[in-house]
py3Dmol code that shows the C-alpha trace and the ligand (Angstrom):
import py3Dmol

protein = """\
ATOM      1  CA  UNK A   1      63.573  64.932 108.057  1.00  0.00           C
ATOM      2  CA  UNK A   2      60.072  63.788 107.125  1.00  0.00           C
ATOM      3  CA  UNK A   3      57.585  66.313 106.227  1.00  0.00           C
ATOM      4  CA  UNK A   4      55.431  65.612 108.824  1.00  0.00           C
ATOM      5  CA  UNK A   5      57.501  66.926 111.803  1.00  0.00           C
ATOM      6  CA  UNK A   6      59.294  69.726 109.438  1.00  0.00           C
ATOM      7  CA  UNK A   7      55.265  70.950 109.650  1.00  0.00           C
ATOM      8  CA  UNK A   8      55.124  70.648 113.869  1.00  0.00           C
ATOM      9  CA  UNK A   9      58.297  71.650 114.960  1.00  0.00           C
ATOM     10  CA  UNK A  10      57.227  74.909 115.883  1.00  0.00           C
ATOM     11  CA  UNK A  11      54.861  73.660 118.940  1.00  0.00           C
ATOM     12  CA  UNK A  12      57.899  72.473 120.545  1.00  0.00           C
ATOM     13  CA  UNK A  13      59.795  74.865 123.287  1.00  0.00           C
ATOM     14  CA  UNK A  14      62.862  76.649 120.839  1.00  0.00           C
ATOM     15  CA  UNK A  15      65.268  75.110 123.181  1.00  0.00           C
ATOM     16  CA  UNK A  16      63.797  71.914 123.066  1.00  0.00           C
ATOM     17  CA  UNK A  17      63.212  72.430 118.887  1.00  0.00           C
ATOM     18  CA  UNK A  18      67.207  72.942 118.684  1.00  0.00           C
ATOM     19  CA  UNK A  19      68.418  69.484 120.223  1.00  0.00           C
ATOM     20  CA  UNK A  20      65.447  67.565 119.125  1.00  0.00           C
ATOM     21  CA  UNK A  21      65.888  68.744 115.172  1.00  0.00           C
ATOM     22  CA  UNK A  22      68.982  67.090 114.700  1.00  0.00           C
ATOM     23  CA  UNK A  23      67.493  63.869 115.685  1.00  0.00           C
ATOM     24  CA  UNK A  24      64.871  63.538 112.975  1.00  0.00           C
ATOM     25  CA  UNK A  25      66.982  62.387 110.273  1.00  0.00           C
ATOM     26  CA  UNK A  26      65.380  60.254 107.754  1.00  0.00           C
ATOM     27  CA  UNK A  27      66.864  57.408 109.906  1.00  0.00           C
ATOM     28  CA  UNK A  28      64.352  58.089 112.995  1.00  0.00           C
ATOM     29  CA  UNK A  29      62.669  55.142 113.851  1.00  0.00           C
ATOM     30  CA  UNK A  30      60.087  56.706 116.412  1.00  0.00           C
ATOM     31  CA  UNK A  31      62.474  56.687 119.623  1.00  0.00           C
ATOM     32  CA  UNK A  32      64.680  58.467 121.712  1.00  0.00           C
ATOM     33  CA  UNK A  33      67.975  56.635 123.220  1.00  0.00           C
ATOM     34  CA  UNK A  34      68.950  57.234 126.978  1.00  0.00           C
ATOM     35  CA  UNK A  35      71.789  59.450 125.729  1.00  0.00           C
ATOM     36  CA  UNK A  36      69.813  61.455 123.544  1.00  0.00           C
ATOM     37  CA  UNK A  37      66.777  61.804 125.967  1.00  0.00           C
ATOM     38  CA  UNK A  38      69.554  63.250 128.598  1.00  0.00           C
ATOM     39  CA  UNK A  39      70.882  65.686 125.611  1.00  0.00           C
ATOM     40  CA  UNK A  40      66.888  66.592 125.602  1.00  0.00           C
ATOM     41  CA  UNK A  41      66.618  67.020 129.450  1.00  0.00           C
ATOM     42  CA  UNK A  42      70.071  68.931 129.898  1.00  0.00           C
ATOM     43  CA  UNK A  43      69.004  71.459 127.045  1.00  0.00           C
ATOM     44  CA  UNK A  44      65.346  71.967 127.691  1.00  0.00           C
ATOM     45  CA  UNK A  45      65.772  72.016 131.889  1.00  0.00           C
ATOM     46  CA  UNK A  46      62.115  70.091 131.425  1.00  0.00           C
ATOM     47  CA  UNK A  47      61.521  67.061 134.455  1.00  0.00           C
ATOM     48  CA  UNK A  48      61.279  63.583 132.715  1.00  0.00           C
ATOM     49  CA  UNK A  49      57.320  64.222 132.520  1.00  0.00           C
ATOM     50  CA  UNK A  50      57.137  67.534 131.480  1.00  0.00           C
ATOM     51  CA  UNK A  51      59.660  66.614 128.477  1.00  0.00           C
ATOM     52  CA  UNK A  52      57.534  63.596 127.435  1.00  0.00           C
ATOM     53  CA  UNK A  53      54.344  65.725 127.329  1.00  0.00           C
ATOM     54  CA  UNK A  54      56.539  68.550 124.904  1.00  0.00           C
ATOM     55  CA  UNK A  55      57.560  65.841 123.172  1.00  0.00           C
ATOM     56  CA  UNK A  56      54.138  64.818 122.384  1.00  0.00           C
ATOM     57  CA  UNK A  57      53.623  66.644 119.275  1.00  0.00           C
ATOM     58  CA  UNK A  58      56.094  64.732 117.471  1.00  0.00           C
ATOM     59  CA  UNK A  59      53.945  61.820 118.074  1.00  0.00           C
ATOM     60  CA  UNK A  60      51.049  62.966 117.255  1.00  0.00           C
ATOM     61  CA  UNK A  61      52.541  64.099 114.175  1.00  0.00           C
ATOM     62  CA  UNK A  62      52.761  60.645 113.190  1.00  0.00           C
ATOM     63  CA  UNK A  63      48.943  59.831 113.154  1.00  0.00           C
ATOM     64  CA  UNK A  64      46.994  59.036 110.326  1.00  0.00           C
ATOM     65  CA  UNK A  65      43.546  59.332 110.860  1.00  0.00           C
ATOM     66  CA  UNK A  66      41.584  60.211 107.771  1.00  0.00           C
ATOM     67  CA  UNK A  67      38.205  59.634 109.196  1.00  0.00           C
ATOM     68  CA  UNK A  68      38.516  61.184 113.183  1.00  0.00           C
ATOM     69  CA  UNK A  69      40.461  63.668 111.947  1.00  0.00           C
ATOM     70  CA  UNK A  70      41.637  63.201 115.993  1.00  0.00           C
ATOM     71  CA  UNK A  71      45.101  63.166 115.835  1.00  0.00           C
ATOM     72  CA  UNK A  72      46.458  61.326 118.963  1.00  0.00           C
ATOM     73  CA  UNK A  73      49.986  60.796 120.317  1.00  0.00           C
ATOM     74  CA  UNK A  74      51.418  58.347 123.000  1.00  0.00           C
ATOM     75  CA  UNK A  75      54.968  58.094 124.331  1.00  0.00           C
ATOM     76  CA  UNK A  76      55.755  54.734 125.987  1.00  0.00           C
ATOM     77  CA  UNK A  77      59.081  54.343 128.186  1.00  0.00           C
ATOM     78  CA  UNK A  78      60.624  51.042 127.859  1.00  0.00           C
ATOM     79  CA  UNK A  79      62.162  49.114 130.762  1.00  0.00           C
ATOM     80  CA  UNK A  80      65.805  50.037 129.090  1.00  0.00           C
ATOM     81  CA  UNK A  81      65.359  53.530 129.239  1.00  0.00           C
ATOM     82  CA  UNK A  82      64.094  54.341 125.421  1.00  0.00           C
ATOM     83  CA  UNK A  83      61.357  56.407 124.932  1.00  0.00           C
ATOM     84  CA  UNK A  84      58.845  55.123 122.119  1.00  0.00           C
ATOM     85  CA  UNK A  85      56.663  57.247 119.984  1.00  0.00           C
ATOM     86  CA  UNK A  86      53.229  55.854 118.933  1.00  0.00           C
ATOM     87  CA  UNK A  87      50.027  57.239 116.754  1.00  0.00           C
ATOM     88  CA  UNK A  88      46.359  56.639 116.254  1.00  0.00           C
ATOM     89  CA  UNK A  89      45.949  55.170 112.552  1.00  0.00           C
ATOM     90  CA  UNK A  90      42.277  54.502 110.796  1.00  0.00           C
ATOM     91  CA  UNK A  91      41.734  53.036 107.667  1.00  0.00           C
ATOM     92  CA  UNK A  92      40.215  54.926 104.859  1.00  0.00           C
ATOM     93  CA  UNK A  93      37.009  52.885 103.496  1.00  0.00           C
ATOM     94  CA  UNK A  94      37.444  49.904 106.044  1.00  0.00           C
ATOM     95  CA  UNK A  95      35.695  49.343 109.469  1.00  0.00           C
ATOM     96  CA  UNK A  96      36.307  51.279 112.456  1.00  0.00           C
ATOM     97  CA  UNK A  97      37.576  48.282 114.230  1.00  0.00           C
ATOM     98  CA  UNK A  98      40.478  48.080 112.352  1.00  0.00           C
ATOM     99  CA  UNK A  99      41.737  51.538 113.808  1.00  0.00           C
ATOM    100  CA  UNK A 100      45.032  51.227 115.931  1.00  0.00           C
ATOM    101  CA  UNK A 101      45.319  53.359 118.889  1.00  0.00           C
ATOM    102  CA  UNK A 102      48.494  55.827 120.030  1.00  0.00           C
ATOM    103  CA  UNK A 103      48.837  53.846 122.899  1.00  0.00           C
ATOM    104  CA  UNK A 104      49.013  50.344 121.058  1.00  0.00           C
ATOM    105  CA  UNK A 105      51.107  52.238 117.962  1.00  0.00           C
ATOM    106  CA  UNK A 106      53.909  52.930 121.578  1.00  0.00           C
ATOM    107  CA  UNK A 107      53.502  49.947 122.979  1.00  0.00           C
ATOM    108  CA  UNK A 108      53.773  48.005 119.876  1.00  0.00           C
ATOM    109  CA  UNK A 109      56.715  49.897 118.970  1.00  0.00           C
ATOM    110  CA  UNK A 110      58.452  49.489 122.014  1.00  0.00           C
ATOM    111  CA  UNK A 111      57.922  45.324 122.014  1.00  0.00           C
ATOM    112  CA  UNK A 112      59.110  45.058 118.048  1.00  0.00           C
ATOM    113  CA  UNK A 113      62.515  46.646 119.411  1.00  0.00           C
ATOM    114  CA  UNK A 114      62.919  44.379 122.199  1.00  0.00           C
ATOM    115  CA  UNK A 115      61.629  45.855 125.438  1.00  0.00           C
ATOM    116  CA  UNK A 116      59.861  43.419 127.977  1.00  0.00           C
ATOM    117  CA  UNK A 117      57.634  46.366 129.629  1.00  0.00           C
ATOM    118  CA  UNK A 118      56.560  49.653 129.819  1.00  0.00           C
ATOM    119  CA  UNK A 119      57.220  51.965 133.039  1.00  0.00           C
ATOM    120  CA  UNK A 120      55.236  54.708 132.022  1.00  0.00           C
ATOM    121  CA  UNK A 121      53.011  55.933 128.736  1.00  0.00           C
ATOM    122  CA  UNK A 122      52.617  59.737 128.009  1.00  0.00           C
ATOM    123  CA  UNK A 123      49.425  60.461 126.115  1.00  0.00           C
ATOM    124  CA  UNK A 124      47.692  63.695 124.851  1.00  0.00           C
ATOM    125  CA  UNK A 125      44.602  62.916 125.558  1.00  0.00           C
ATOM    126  CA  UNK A 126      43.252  60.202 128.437  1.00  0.00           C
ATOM    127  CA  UNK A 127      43.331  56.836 126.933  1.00  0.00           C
ATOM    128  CA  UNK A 128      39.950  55.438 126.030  1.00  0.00           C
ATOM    129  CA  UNK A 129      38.300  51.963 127.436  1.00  0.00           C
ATOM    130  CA  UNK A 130      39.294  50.249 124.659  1.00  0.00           C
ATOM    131  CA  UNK A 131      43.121  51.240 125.439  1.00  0.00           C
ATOM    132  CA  UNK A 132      42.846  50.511 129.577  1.00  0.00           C
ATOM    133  CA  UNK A 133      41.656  47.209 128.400  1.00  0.00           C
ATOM    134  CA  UNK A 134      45.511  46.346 126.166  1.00  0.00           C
ATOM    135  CA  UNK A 135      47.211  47.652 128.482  1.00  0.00           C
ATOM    136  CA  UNK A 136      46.266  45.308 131.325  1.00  0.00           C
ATOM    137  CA  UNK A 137      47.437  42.749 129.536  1.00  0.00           C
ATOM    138  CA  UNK A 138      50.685  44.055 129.803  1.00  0.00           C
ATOM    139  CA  UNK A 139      53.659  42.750 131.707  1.00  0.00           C
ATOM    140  CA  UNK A 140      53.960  45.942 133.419  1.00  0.00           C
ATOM    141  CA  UNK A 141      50.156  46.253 134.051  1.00  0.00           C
ATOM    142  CA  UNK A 142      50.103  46.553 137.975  1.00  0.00           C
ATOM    143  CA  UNK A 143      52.656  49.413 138.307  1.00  0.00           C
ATOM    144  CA  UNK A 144      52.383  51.247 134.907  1.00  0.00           C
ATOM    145  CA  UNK A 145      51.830  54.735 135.104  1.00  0.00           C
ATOM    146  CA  UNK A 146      49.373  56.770 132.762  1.00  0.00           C
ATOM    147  CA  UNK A 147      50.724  60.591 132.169  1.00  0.00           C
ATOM    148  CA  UNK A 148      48.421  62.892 130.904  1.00  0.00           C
ATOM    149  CA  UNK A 149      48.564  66.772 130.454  1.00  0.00           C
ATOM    150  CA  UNK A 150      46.797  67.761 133.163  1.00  0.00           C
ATOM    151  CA  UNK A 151      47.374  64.387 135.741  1.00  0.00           C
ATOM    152  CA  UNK A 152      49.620  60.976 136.328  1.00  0.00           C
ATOM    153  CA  UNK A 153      47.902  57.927 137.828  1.00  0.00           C
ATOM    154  CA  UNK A 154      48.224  53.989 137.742  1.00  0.00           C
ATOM    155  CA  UNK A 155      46.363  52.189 134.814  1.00  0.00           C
ATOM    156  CA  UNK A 156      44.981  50.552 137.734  1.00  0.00           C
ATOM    157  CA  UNK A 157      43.277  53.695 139.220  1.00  0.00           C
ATOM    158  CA  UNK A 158      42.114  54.131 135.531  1.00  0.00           C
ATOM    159  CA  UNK A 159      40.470  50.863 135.644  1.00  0.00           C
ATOM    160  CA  UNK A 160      39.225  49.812 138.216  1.00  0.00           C
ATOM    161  CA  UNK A 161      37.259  46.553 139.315  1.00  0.00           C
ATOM    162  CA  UNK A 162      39.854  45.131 135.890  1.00  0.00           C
ATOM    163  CA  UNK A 163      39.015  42.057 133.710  1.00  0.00           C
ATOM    164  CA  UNK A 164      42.633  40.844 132.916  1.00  0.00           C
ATOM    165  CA  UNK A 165      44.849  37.523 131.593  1.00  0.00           C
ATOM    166  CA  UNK A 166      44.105  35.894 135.589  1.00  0.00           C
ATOM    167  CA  UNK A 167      40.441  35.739 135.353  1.00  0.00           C
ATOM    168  CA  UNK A 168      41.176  33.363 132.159  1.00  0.00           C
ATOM    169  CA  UNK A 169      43.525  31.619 134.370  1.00  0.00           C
ATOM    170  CA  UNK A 170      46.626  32.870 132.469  1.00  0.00           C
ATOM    171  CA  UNK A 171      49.636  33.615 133.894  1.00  0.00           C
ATOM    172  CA  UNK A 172      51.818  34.903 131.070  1.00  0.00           C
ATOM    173  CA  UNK A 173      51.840  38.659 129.798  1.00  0.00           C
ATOM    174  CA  UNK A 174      51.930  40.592 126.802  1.00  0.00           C
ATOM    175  CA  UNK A 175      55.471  41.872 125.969  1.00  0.00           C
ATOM    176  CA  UNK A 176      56.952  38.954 128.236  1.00  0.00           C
ATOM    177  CA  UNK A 177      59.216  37.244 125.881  1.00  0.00           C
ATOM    178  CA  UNK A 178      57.643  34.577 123.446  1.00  0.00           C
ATOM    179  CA  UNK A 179      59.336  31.902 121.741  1.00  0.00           C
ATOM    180  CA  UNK A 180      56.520  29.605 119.958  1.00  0.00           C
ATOM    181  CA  UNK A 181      58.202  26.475 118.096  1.00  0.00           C
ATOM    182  CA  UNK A 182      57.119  27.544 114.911  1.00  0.00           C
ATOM    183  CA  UNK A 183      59.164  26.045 111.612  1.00  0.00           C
ATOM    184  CA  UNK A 184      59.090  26.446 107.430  1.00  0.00           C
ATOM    185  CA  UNK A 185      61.370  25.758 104.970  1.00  0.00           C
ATOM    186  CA  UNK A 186      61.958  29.160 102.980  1.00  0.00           C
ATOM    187  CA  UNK A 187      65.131  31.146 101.590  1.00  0.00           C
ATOM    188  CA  UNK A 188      62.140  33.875 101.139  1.00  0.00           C
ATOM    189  CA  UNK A 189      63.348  36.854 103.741  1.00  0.00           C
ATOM    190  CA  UNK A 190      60.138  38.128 104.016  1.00  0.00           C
ATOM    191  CA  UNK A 191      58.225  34.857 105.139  1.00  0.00           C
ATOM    192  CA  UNK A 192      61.404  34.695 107.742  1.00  0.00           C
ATOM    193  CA  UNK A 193      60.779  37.757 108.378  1.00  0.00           C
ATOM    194  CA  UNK A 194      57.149  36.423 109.309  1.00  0.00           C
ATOM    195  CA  UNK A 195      58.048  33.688 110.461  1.00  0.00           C
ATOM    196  CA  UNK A 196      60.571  35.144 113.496  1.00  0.00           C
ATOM    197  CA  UNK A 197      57.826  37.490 114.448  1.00  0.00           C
ATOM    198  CA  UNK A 198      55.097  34.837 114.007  1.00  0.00           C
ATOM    199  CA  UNK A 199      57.794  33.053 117.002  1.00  0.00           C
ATOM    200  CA  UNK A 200      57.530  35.783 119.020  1.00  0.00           C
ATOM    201  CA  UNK A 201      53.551  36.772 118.848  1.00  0.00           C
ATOM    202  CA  UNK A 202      51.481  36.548 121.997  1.00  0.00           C
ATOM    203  CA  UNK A 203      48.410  34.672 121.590  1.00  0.00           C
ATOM    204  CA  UNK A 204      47.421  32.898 125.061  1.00  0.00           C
ATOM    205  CA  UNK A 205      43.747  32.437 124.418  1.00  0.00           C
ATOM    206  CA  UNK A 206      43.162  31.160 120.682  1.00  0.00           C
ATOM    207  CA  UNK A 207      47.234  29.856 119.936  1.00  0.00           C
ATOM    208  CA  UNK A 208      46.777  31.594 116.855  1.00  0.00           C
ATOM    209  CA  UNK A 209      50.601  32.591 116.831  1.00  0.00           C
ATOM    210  CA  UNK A 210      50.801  35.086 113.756  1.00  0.00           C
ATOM    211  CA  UNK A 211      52.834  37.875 112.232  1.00  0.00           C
ATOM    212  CA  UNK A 212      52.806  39.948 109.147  1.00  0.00           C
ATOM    213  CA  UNK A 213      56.187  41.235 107.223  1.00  0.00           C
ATOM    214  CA  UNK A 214      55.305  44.161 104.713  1.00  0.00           C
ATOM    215  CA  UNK A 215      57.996  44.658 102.415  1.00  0.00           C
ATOM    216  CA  UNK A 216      58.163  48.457 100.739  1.00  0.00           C
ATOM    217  CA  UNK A 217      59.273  49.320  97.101  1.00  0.00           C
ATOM    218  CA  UNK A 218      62.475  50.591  98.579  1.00  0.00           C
ATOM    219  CA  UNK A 219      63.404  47.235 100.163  1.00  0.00           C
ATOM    220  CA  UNK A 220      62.160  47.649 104.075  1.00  0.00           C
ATOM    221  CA  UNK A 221      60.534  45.311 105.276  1.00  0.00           C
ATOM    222  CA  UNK A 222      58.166  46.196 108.356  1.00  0.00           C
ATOM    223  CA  UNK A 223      56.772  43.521 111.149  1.00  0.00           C
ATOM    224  CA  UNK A 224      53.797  43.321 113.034  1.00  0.00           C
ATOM    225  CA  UNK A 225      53.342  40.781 115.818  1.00  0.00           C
ATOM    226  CA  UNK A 226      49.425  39.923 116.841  1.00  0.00           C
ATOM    227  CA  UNK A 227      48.926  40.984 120.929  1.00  0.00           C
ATOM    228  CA  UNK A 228      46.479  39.175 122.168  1.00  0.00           C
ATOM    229  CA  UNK A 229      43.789  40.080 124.877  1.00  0.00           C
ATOM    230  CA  UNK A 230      41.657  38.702 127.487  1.00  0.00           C
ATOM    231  CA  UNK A 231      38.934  40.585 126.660  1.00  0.00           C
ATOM    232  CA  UNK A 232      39.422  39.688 122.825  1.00  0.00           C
ATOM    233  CA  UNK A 233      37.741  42.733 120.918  1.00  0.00           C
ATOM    234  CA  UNK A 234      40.714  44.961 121.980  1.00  0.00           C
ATOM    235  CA  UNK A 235      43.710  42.397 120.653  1.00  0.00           C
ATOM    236  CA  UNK A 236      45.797  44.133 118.108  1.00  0.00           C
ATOM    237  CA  UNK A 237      46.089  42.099 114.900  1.00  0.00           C
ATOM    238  CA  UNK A 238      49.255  41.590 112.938  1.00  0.00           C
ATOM    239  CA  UNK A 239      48.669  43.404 110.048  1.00  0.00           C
ATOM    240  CA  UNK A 240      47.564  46.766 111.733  1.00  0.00           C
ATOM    241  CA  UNK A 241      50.982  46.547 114.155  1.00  0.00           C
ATOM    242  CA  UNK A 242      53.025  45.935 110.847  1.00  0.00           C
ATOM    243  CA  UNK A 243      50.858  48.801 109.051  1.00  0.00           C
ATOM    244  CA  UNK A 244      51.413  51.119 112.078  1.00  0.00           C
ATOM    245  CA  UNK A 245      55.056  50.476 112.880  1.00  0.00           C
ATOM    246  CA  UNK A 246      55.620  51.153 109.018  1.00  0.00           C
ATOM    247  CA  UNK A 247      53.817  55.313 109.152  1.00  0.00           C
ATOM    248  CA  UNK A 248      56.088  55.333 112.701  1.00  0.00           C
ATOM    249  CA  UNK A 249      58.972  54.562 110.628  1.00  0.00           C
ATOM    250  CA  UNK A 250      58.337  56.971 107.746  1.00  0.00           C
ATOM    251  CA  UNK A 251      57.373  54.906 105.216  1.00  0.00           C
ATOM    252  CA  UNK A 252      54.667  55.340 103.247  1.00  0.00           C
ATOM    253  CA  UNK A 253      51.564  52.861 103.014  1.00  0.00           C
ATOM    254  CA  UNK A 254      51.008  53.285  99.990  1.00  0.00           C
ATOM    255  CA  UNK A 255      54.583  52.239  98.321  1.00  0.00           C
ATOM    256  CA  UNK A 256      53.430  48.263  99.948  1.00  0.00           C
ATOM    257  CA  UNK A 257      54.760  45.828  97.500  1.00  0.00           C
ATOM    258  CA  UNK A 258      54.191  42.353  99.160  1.00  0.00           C
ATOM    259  CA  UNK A 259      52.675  41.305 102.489  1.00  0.00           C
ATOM    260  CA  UNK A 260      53.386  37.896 104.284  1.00  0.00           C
ATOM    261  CA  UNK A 261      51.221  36.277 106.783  1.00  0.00           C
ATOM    262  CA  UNK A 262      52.962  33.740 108.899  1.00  0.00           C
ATOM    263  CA  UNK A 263      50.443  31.534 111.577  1.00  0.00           C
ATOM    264  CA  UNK A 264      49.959  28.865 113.591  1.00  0.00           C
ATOM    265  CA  UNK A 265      48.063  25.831 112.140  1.00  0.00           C
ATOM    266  CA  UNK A 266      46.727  25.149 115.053  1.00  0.00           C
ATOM    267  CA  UNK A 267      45.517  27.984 116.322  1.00  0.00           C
ATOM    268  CA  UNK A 268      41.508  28.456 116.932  1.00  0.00           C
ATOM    269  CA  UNK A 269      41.296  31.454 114.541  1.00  0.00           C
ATOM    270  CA  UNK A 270      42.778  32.605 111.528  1.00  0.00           C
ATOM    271  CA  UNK A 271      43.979  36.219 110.731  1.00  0.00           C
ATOM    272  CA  UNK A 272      43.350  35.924 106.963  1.00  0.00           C
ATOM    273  CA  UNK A 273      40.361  37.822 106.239  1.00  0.00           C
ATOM    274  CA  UNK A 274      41.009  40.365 108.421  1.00  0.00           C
ATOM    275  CA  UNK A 275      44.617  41.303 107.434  1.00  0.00           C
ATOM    276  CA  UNK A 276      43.069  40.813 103.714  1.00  0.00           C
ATOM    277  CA  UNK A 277      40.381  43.856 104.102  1.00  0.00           C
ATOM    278  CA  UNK A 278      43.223  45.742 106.017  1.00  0.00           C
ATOM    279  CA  UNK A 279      45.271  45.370 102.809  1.00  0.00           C
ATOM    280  CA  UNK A 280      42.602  46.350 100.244  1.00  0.00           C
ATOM    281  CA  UNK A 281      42.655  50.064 101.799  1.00  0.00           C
ATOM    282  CA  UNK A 282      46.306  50.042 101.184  1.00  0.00           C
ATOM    283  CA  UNK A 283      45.764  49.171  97.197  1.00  0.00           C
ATOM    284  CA  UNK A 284      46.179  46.006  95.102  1.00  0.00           C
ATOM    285  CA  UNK A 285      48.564  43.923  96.934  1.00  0.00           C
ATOM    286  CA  UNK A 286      47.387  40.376  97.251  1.00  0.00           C
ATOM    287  CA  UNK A 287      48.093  38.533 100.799  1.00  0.00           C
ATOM    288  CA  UNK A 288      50.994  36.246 100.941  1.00  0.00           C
ATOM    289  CA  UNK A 289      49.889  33.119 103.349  1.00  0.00           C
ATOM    290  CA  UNK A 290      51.149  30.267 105.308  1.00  0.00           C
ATOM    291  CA  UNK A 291      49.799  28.177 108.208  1.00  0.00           C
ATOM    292  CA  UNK A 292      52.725  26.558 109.821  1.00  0.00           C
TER     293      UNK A 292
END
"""
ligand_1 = """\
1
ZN
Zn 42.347 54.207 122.823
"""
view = py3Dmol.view(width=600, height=400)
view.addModel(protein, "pdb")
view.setStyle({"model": 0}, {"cartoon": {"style": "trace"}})
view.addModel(ligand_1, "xyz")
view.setStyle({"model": 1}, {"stick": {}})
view.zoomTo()
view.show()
C-alpha cells in the first residue's frame, strides 16, 4: 500500500477501513470496480452518497499541493459504474495556473480509462468557478450531479446563466469519444503512446490535438490528454493530466525519465512552452516533441 493512505486510513469508518484496506495494493490505480464498490456498500451499510463522501479521504490523500497546503479530493462516477478518485496538484516554483484541480484530477481519470461521462462527482469541499466552468464542457453537463458534505445539486444549479461549447456553436463534448486522424512513423512506445492519446484529445476550439506520455524509471509510462474549454483559461493541458494521473497512480514525479509531446500541426496553438515550464518543476528532463 502506498504511504500516503497507510497515513489516512484511520478517518475512514473501521468497517469501511476493513474492506477498503485490502484494495490498496500497490496495484491501485485510483478506482473502485462495481464489484468492489458493492463489497464497500454491503460491509459499511453506507447509501451510495454517504460511501463516496467516507471515501473521500482516500482522495484527498492523493493531493499534492505544496503551496495551498489545501488538500482537496473528488470522486467522479463513470457511466459504467466505476468510481474514480481525483486530487488537487500545484507545482512547486511554477505559476498558479498550472495547478490541476480534484475535480479535473476525477474527471481526467475517469476519461484516460475509457468512460464517456460522469453521473455524479463527490467533492470535499464545493467546487470553485474555475471547476463549474470544465465541467460544463462535459458530455454529462446537463444532468451531472455535484455531491458535497453538507448538499447534492445539478452543476447546473451551481452555475447558473452558463457559458458552454453551444454559445461557440459547438456541438461535441468533452469525454465524447475522439478519434483525430493523426499519423507518425515511430517503433518509439512512448511517442505511440503520445500519439494514441494525442488521437483521442479534445480540442474543438484551437484543433490543437495533443497528448503527453511520461515514462518513469521503473518503465510506466503515464498519459495525459489536453481537455479543451469554451471558456479557454480553464482547459486542462496535457502535461498536467499526464503529471496528475501519474501521483493518482502512485508514482512518483520525481523518478520522470522522458516526456513526449505528441500535437497537431495544424492546430492554432502549441502546448510546448507550457508543458516545458511544467517539466522544469519536475527536474532536468528535457521535452520530447513532435507536430504531426
Ligand atoms: Zn476547482
Amino acid at each position: 500500500m502506498h504511504p500516503r493512505f497507510a497515513k489516512i486510513l484511520d478517518q475512514l469508518p473501521t468497517s469501511l477501513r476493513d474492506v477498503v484496506t485490502p484494495m490498496l495494493g500497490d496495484d491501485f490505480a485510483a478506482s473502485f470496480s462495481q464489484d468492489q464498490i458493492q463489497q464497500l456498500l454491503a460491509a459499511s451499510q453506507l447509501a451510495e452518497r454517504e460511501l463516496r463522501l467516507a471515501l473521500l479521504p482516500l482522495a484527498a490523500a492523493c493531493s499534492v499541493a505544496p503551496i495551498s497546503r489545501f488538500f482537496v479530493g473528488a470522486i467522479a462516477c463513470g457511466l459504467s459504474g466505476r468510481w474514480y478518485l481525483g486530487a488537487n496538484m500545484e507545482f512547486a516554483g511554477q505559476g498558479l495556473f498550472h495547478s490541476v484541480h480534484a475535480e479535473q484530477s476525477a474527471i481526467s481519470n475517469a476519461w484516460l480509462s475509457g468512460e464517456t461521462g460522469i453521473s455524479e462527482i463527490t467533492v470535499n469541499y464545493t467546487p470553485c468557478g474555475h471547476c463549474r466552468q470544465f465541467m460544463n464542457e462535459l458530455s454529462t453537463a446537463k444532468a451531472l450531479k455535484v455531491s458535497l458534505p453538507d448538499t447534492i445539486s445539478t452543476l447546473q444549479a451551481f452555475l447558473p446563466h452558463s457559458f458552454g461549447p453551444a454559445d461557440l456553436d459547438i456541438s461535441d463534448a468533452l469525454m465524447s469519444p475522439q478519434h483525430h486522424d493523426l499519423t507518425l512513423s515511430s517503433d518509439d512506445a512512448l511517442v505511440l503512446a503520445a500519439l494514441a492519446a494525442a488521437r483521442q484529445s479534445y480540442a474543438p476550439y484551437s484543433q490543437d490535438f495533443a497528448a503527453v506520455a511520461l515514462e518513469f524509471n521503473d518503465g510506466r509510462i503515464f498519459c495525459g490528454r489536453y481537455a479543451e474549454n469554451a471558456a479557454f483559461n480553464p482547459s486542462l493541458p496535457p502535461m498536467q493530466m499526464a503529471c496528475a494521473h501519474a501521483v493518482l497512480n502512485g508514482a512518483d514525479l520525481g523518478e520522470v525519465r522522458r516526456a513526449v509531446l505528441i500535437e497537431n500541426s495544424k492546430g492554432q496553438i502549441s502546448q510546448q512552452d507550457a508543458a516545458r515550464s511544467v517539466l522544469k518543476a519536475l527536474g532536468k528532463v528535457e521535452l520530447e516533441y513532435q507536430a504531426v
